[in-house]
N, C-alpha and C positions, 0 to 999 in steps of 0.2 A: 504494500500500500504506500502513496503517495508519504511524504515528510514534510511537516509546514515545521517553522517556526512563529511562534508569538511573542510581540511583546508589548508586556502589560503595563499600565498604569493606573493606578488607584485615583477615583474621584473626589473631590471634596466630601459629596455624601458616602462614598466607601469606607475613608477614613474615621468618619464622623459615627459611621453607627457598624465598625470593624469589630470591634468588642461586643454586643450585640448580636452581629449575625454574620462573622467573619467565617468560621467552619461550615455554615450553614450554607452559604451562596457559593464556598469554594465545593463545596458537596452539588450543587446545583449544577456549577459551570459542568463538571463532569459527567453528572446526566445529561447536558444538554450536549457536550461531545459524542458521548456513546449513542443517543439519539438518531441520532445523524452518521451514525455507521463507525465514528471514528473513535479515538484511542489515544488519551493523555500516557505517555509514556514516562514522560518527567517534569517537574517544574521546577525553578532555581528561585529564590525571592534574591532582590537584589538592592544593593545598595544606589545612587546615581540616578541617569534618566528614568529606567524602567525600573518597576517594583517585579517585576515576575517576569521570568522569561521560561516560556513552555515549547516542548516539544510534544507534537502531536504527530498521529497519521490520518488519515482522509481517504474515503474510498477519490475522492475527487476536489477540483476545487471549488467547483461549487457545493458542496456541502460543508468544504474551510473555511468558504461564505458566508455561509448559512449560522455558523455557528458563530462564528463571529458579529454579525449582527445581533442574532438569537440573547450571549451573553454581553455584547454590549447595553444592550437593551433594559436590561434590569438595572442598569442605571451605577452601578458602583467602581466600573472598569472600563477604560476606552482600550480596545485592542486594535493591535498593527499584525495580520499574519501574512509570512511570505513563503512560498514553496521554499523548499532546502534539496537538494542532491548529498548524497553520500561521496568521499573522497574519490574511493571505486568508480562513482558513477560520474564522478568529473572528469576521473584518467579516460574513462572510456570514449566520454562525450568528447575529448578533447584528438583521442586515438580515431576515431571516424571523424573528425572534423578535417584533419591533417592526416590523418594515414601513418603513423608514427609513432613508436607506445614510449610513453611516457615514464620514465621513471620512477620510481613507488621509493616513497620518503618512510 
């Protein structure tokens, strides 16, 4: 299955009622993932621009769509997701691009 990346950031109302309903909506976000066919693999909380940075799968990107609207919508998170390629899958793309195999770091 496809590989997106997201990254998250907390709203003013996220922050404001995190204590509250913090494990509750993070329990949400993940049913509304799985919903949608797809598969929270891991999440990072982080310091700096983003509060969370997740790795997802997706049967497709319209359903990385979907779900991204879906939990943006509950109003506590604005998400940015963007398809990801695997290392492998960039030597390759780059081996049929050029014709030429890539050396492996």
């Amino acid at each position: 299955m496809p590989v997106y990346v997201s990254l998250v950031k907390f709203t003013e109302q996220g922050i404001a009622t995190m204590k509250q309903q913090g494990m509750t909506r993070s329990a949400a976000v993940q049913r509304n993932v799985e919903s949608l066919g797809g598969q929270l693999l891991d999440a990072y909380y982080c310091l700096g621009e983003y509060d969370v940075v997740a790795i997802l799968e997706f049967p497709s990107n319209r359903a990385a769509m979907k779900a991204a609207v879906l939990n943006s919508a509950m109003g506590h998170i604005k998400v940015t997701t963007m398809p990801a390629v695997s290392r492998g899958e960039w030597r390759d793309l780059l081996q049929e691009l050029w014709g030429k195999k890539s050396k492996r770091r």
